[in-house]
MISE-642726 format. One line per 3 residues: their letters; for each residue x, y, z of N, C-alpha, C. Coordinates in steps of 0.2 Angstrom, whole numbers, m for minus. Each point is the difference from the previous one (the first is absolute). Layout:
# MISE-642726
A	X/Y/Z/X/Y/Z/X/Y/Z  ... $
END
This chain:
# MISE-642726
XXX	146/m93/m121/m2/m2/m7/1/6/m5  m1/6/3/3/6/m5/5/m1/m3  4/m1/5/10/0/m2/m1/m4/m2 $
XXX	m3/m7/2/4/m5/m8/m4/1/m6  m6/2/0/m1/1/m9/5/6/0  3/4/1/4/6/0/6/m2/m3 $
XXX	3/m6/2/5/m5/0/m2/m2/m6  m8/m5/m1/3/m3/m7/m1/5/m5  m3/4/1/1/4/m7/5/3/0 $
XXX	4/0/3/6/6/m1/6/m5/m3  m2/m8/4/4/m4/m6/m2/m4/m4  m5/3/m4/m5/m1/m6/0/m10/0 $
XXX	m2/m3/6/m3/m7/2/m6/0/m5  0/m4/m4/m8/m2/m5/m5/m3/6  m5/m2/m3/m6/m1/2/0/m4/5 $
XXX	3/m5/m6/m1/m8/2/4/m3/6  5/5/1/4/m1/8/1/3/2  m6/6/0/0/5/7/0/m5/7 $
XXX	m6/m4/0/m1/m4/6/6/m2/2  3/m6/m4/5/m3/2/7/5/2  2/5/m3/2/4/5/0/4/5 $
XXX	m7/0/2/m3/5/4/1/m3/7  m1/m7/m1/1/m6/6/4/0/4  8/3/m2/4/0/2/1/7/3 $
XXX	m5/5/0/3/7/7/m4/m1/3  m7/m3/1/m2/m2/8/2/m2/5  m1/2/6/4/m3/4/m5/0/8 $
XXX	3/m6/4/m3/m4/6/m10/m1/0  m4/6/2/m4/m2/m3/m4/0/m6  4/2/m3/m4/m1/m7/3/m5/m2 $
XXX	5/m2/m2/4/m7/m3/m4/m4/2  m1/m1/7/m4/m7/5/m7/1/m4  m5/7/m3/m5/1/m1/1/m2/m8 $
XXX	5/0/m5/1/m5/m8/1/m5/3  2/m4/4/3/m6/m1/m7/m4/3  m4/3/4/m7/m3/0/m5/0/m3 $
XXX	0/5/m5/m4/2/m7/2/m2/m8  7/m2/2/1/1/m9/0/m7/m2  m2/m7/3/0/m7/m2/m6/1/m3 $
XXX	m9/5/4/m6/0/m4/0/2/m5  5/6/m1/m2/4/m6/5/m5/m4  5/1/1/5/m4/m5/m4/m8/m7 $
XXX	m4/m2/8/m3/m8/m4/m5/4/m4  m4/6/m1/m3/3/m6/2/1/m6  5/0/3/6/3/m8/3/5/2 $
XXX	2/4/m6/8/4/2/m4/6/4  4/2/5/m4/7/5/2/5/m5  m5/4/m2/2/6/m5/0/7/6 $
XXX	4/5/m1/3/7/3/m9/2/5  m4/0/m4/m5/3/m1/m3/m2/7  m1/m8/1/m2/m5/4/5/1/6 $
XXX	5/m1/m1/6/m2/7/m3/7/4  m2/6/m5/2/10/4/m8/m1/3  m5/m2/m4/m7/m1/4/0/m4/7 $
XXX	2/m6/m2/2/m3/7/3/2/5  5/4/m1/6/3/6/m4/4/2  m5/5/m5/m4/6/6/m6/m3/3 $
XXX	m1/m4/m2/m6/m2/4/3/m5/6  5/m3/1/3/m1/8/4/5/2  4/6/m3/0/6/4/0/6/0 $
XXX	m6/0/m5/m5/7/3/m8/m2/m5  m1/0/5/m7/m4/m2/m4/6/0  m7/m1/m6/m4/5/0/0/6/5 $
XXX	m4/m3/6/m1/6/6/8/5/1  4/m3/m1/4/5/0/1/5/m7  m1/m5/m5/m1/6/m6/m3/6/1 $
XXX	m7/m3/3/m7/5/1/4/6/5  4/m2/4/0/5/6/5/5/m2  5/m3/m2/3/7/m4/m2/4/m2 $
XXX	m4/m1/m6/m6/0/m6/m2/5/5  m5/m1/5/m3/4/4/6/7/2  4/m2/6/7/2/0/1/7/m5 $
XXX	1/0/m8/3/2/m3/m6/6/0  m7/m5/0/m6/7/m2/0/5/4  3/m3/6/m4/5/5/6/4/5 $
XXX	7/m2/m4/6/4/1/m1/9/0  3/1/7/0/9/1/5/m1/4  2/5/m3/8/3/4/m3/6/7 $
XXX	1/m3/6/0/0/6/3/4/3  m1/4/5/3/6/4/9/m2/0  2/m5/1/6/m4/2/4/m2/m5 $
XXX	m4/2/m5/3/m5/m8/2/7/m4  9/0/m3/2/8/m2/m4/m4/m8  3/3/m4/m3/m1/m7/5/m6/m3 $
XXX	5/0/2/3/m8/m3/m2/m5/1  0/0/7/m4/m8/3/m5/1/m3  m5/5/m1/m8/0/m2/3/m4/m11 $
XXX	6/2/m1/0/m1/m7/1/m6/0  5/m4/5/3/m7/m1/m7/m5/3  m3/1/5/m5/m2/1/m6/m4/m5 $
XXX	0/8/m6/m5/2/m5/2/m5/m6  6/m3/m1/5/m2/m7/0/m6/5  1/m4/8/m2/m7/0/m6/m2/0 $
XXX	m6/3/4/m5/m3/m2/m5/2/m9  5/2/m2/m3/0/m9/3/m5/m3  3/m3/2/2/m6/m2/m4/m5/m1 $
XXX	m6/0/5/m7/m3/1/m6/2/m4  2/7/m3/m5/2/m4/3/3/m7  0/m6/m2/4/2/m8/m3/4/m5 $
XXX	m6/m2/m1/m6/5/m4/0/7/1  2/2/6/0/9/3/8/1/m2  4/m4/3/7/3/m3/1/m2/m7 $
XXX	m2/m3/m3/1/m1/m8/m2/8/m2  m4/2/1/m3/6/m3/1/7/3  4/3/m3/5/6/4/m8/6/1 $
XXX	m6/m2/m4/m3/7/4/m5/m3/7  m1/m5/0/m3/m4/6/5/2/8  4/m3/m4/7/m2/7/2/10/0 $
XXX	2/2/m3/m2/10/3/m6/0/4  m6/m1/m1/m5/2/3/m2/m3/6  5/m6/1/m2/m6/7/5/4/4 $
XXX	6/2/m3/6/4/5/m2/3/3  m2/3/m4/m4/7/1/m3/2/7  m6/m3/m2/m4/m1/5/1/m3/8 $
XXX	6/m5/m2/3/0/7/3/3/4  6/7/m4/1/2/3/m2/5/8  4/4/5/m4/2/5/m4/8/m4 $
XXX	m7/2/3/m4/4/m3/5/6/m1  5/3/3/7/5/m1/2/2/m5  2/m7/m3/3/m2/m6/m6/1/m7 $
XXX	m3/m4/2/m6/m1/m6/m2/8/m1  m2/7/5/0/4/m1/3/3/m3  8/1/0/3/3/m6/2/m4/m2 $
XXX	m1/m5/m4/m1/m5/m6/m5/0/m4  m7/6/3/m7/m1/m2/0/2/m10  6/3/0/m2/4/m6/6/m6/m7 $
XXX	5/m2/5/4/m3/m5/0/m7/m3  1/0/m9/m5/m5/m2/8/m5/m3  3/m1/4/6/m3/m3/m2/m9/m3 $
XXX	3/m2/m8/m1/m3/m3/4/m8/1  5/3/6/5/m7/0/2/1/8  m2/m7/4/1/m2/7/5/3/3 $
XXX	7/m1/m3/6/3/2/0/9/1  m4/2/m5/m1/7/2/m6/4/5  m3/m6/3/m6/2/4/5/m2/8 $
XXX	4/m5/0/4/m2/6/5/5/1  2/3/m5/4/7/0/m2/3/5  m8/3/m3/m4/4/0/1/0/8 $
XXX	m6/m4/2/m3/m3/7/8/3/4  7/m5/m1/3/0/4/4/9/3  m1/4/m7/4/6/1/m9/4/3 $
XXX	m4/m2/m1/m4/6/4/m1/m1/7  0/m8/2/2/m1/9/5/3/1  7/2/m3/6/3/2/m3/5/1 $
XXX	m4/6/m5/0/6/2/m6/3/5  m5/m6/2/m2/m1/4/2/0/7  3/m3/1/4/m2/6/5/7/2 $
XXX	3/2/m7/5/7/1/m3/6/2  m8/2/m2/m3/4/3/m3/0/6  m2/m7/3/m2/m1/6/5/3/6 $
XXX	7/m3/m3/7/1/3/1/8/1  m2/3/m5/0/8/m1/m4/2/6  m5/m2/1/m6/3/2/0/m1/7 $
XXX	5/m7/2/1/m1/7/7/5/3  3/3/m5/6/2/3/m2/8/m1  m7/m1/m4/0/11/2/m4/0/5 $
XXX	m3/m5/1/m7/2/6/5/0/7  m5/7/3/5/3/5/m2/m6/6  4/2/5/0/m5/6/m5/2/6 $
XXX	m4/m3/3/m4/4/8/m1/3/1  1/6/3/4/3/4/4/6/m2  3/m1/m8/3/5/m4/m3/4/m3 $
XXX	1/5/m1/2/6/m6/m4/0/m8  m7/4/2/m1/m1/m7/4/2/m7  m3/m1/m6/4/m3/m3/6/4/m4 $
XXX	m1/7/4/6/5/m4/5/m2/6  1/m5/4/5/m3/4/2/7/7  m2/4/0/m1/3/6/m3/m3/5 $
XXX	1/3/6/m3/m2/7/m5/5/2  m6/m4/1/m6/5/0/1/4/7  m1/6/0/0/4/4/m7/m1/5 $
XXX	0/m1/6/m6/1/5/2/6/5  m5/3/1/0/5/6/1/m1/5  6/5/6/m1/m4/6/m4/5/1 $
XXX	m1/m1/7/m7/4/7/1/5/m2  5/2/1/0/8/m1/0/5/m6  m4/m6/m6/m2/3/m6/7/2/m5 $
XXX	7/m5/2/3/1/m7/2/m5/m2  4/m2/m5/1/m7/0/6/m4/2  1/m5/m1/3/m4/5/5/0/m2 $
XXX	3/3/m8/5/m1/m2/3/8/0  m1/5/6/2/3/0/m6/6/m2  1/7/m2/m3/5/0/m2/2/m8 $
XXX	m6/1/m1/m1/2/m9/m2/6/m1  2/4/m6/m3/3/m1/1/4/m8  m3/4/m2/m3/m1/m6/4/2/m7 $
XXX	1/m1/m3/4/2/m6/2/7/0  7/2/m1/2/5/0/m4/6/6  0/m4/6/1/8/2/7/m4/5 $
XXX	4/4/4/3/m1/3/m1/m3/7  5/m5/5/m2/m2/5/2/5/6  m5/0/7/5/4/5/2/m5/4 $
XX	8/6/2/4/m3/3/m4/m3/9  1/m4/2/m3/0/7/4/6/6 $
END
């Protein structure tokens, strides 16, 4: 139903025949579902835009599915599995359900906001950005740098078994009280020969 009002205003269709344009891009069930509704409405008088678009949501999406959305949208959080994109496109289908929060660019910040993971929202806590597009920026470059430290942090951390972290090999003592990596001894004096 989106795409065709998309459709008739993009080919500036008047009022009075939106309907009767409109009749012609449904297709199998919904054609069968005008062609068994519109003798009612028709014997009332002419079907106006307003009426045909009420009718068609309440046979396919009825209240309950408004509400769940509705629901859906309020209580949208971006999830251990969800990068910030999906979390964005996610955020812009179900607002489409909630037009009063997206209409209003400091609501629809603050709902974002909130959903994103607690990571992000911390270093997002100070930034008060005025316009969607530059909070989506925001969100999406601090997960990158997020993710690039963790990747930093996984590639210096030493491995089991090895070498603390000036990357030498720890020296341990064998039995005989030297160490295992050979004989030590102290700065500037000289070694004897055996």
């Amino acid at each position: 139903m989106k795409n065709i009002e998309n459709q008739l205003r993009l080919f500036e269709v008047l009022e009075e025949l939106k309907v009767e344009v409109t009749v012609y891009f449904p297709e199998d069930k919904t054609s069968k579902w005008w062609e068994a509704v519109s003798p009612s409405m028709i014997a009332a008088g002419p079907v106006i835009w307003q009426q045909f678009y009420t009718t068609f949501l309440k046979q396919y999406f009825p209240e309950k599915v408004l509400l769940q959305k509705m629901s859906d949208f309020e209580n949208l959080t971006q999830n251990q599995n969800m990068t910030v994109v999906e979390y964005i496109s996610k955020f812009n289908e179900l607002g489409t359900y909630a037009l009063a929060i997206m209409a209003d660019e400091v609501p629809k910040l603050n709902h974002f906001k909130i959903g994103l993971n607690s990571q992000i929202q911390s270093a997002l806590a100070f930034y008060k950005p005025t316009k969607f597009d530059d909070l989506m920026g925001a969100a999406i470059r601090v997960k990158i740098d997020i993710k690039r430290r963790e990747d930093d942090f996984k590639n210096k951390r030493p491995l089991t078994g090895q070498s603390s972290s000036n990357g030498q090999n720890s020296k341990r003592p064998n039995k005989s009280g030297g160490s295992s990596k050979g004989s030590f001894s102290a700065p500037n004096q000289p070694k004897t020969k055996p």
